[in-house]
N, C-alpha and C positions, 0 to 999 in steps of 0.2 A: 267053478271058477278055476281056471288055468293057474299054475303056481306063478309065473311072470306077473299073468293080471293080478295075482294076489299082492305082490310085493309091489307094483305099482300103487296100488289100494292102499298099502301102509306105509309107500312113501307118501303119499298127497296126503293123506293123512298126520302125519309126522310133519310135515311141510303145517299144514293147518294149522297145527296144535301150539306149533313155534308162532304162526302170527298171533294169533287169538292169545298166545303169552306173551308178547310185547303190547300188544294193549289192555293187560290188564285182565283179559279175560277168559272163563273156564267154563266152555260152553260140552254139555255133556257128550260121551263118546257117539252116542247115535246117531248124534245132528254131524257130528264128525264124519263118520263113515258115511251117511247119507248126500253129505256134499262131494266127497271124495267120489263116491260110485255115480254121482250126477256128471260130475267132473269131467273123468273117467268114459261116459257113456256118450258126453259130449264131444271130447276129441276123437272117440274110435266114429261116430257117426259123420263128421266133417272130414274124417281122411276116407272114410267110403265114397262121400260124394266127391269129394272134390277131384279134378281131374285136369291135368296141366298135360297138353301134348309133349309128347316126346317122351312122357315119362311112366307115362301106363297105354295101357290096351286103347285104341281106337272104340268110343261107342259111335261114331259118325264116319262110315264110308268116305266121303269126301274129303274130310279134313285129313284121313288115313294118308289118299292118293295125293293130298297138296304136302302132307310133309313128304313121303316118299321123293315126289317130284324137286321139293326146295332141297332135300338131302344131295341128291339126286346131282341138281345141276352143282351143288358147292364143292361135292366129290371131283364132279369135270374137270370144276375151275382151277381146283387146286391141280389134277394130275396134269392139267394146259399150263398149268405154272410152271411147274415141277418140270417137264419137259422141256422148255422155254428155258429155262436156267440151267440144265445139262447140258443143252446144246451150246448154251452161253459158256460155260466151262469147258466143254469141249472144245471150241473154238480158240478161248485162251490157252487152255493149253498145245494145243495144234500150233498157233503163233509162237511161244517162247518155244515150243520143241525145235520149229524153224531157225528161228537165234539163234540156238547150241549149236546146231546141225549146221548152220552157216562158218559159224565159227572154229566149230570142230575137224572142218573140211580147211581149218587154217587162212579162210577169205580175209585179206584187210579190208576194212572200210571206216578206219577210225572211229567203230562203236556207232556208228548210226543207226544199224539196222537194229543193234538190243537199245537202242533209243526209243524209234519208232515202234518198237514191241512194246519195250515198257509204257512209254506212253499209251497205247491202245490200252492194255491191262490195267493203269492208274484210270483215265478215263472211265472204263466200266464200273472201276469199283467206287471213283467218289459219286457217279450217275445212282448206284444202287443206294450210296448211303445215303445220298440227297430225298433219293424215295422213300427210304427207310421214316426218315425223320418227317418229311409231308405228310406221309400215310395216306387214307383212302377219300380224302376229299377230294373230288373234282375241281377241277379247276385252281387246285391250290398252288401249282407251282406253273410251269413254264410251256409244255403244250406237246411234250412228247409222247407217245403212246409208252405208257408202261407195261414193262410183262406179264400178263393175264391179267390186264384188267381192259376191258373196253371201257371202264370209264372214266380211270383216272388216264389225266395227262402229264405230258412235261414237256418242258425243253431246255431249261436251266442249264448255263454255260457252265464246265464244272474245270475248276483248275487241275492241270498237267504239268505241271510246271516238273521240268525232267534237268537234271545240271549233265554237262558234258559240253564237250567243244563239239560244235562242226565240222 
């Protein structure tokens, strides 16, 4: 017996001894260790059998190639996300760099145009937070297509509301 397994042994054991003394009882060491190494024999035998995908060795070829496969497409979705929102930051930022760059070139136009920036930039972000907080049910909000997901939607009006003169 392995020194781990040993000290397991005389933990379950020690655990035993403590119940058997709150009720009163003092049941000889042998029936002790004999429950213990039952015990013992019966949880290393149920972690042998037992087998939850994902988390050990494949014994069924197919079920191997369907996680592969579900891994697989969730990898995709995500790096179609992940893409799908750089481009989305890229783009805000392309708009407000144009704002500066409007501005820095000395144009008047009584702030319309970092108006019309801001507001596109405000937009995106209260759209994401509105998705944020629906999450992934379909149907649950308004009918837009959200970023990497073909299957949620939306279209929820989302306040801009931007202060400045005209």
């Amino acid at each position: 017996m392995s020194e781990s397994s040993q000290e397991d042994l005389e933990r379950v054991a020690a655990e035993l001894q403590f119940i058997a003394g709150v009720h009163d009882c003092d049941p000889d060491p042998e029936i002790l260790s004999a429950i213990a190494e039952w015990h013992l024999r019966a949880i290393a035998a149920a972690r042998a059998e037992v087998w939850v995908p994902g988390m050990a060795g494949s014994r069924d070829p197919a079920v191997a190639d369907l996680l592969s496969r579900f891994y697989s497409h969730h990898i995709k979705t995500a790096i179609s996300r992940l893409n799908a929102e750089t481009t989305e930051l890229r783009l805000q930022l392309l708009t407000a760099l144009g704002a500066l760059n409007f501005y820095a070139k000395g144009a008047p136009d009584s702030g319309a145009r970092a108006r019309a920036a801001l507001r596109l930039l405000l937009e995106t972000a209260n759209r994401e937070r509105h998705h944020e907080a629906v999450g992934p049910v379909a149907g649950a909000c308004c009918g837009e297509a959200v970023t990497g997901s073909p299957i949620r939607t939306c279209g929820t009006q989302v306040s801009t509301a931007v202060s400045g003169r005209s």
